[in-house]
C-alpha positions, 0 to 999 in steps of 0.5 A, spaced: 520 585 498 524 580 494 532 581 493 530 582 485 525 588 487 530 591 493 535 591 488 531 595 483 530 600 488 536 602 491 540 607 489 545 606 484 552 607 486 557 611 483 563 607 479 567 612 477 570 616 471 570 611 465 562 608 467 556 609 467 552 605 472 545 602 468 542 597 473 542 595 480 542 587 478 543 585 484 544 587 492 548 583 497 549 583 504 556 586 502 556 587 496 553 590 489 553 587 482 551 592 476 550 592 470 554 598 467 557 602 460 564 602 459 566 608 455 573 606 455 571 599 452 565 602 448 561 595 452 556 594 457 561 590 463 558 588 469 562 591 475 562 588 483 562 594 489 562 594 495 555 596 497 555 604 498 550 604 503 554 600 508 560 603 513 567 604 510 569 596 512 576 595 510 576 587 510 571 588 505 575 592 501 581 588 502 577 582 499 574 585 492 580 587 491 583 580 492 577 577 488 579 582 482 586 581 482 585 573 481 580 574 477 584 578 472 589 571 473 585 567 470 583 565 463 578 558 463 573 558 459 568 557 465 569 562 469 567 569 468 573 573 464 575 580 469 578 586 466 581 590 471 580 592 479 580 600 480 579 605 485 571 608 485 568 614 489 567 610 494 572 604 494 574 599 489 570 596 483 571 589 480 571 590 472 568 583 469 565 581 462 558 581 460 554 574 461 549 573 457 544 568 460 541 566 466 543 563 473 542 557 474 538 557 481 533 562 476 533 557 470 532 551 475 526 554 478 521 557 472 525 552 465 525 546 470 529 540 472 536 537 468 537 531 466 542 526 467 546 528 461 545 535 461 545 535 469 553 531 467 555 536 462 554 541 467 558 539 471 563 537 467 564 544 465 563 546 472 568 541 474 574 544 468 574 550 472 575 547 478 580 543 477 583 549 474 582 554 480 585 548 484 592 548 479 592 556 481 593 554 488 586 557 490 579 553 492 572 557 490 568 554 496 561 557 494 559 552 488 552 554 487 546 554 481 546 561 484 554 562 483 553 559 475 551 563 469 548 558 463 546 559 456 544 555 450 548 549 454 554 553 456 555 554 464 560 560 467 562 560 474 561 566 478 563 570 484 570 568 486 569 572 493 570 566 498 576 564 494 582 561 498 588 556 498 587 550 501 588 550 508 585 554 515 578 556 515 573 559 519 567 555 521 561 557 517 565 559 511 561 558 505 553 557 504 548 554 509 547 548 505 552 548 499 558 549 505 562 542 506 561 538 512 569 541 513 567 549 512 561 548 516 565 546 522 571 549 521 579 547 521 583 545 514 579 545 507 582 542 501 580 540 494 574 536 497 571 542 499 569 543 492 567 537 490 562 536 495 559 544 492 560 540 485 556 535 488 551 539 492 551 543 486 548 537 481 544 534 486 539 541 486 540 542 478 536 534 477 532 534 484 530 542 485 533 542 492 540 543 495 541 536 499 539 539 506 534 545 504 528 541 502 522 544 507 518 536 506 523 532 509 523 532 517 528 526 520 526 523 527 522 529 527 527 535 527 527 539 520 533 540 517 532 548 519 532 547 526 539 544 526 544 549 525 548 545 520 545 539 518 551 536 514 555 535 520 549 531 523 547 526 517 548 524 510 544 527 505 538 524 503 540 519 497 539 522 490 535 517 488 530 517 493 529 524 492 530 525 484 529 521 478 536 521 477 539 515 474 543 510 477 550 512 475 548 519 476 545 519 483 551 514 485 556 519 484 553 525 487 552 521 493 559 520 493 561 527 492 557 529 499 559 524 504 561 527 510 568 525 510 573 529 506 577 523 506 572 518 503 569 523 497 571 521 490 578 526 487 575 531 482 579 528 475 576 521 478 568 525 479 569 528 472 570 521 468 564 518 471 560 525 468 564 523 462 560 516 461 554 519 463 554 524 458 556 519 453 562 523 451 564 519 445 570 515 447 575 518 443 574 525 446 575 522 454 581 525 457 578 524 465 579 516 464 
């Protein structure tokens, strides 16, 4: 059974006076995001809860509600609008608007590849939010074509639950093959824990595979799923030899992926060379 079917049959949880659960969207590990009505706002509203189905976990609890309360912190056109955190019949539940669109990991995998142009004003849509996650003291450590909503060219990022300032993490914080060689192992994380996801995220959206999940590669007859975190034993593969991707593109996601943090691009730098790659006019660049 596919996630998307698993969703549709489970049961739908209960969100409390004031909304209406629709649909069950989708069902996570942890969590549930559901399509509701608002009577207060008269509105269809996406809501985020703890899956009901799971034993009482406080620690989940404690991060929903956290995730909520940034959230509501937050005004970027690229991130997803929440609207308030309350307490439902079974825990709290995170209030968000409606997106229209799709994930991207959808988009890229029934509409096709991007081009450098198109795959360039993602991510500097991307990037803007970013930057301004990073200004608000927090880092998204997840970027993600799944954590991305797009539509008609215009891109949100989603799911701020791994959302945390700059400093100690656990090892293995993030997804298997988007998470930084850092989180991956462990210790002090800082903004270039995200510009390696922009990168990675960028990588996918023009090649049609993270930089370490395509199933044909095989190096010195190890495949990368038989290591536990290839990021911390190699280099990606080069854009270039995996995609059609220009020379420029390709360059600066290579950048954005090396293994040390320290050798990686800064975000504003990342964000002028997307610029040029979008042929943003010249009057209209501000990261360069």
């Amino acid at each position: 059974m596919t996630p998307a079917s698993a969703a549709r049959t489970a049961a739908m949880p209960s969100l409390g006076e004031g909304y209406e659960a629709i649909a069950l969207l989708s069902r996570g590990n942890e969590f549930d995001v559901v399509d509701a009505w608002s009577s207060e706002r008269g509105s269809r509203v996406i809501v985020k809860t703890v899956r009901p189905d799971r034993a009482p976990d406080t620690r989940k609890e404690a991060l929903l509600r956290r995730e909520g309360e940034l959230l509501a912190r937050l005004t970027h056109p690229h991130i997803v609008r929440g609207y308030e955190t309350r307490e439902g019949p079974a825990g709290p539940i995170v209030v968000m608007e409606t997106l229209g669109g799709q994930a991207l990991s959808h988009m890229l995998e029934f509409d096709g590849l991007l081009e450098d142009a198109e795959a360039a004003q993602l991510g500097l849509q991307l990037g803007s939010a970013v930057r301004y996650l990073h200004s608000r003291g927090f880092l998204h450590l997840d970027l993600k074509p799944s954590n991305v909503i797009a539509e008609n060219g215009r891109a949100k990022l989603v799911d701020l639950g791994l959302a945390a300032p700059s400093g100690p993490v656990k090892a293995g914080v993030g997804t298997w093959c988007y998470m930084a060689p850092e989180q991956a192992r462990g210790g002090t994380v800082g903004p270039e824990a995200d510009v390696w996801g922009l990168g990675a995220t960028i990588y996918e959206s023009v090649s049609g595979w993270p930089p370490f999940d395509d199933p044909e590669r095989e190096i010195g007859g190890l495949m990368d799923e038989d290591i536990e975190y290839p990021q911390l034993e190699r280099q990606a593969l080069p854009l270039g030899a995996v995609s059609k991707a220009g020379a420029a593109l390709a360059e600066a996601v290579d950048a954005c992926l090396r293994i040390d943090p320290g050798g990686r691009p800064q975000l504003t730098e990342v964000l002028g060379l997307l610029e040029e790659i979008a042929d943003v006019p010249i009057a209209e660049r501000r990261w360069r």
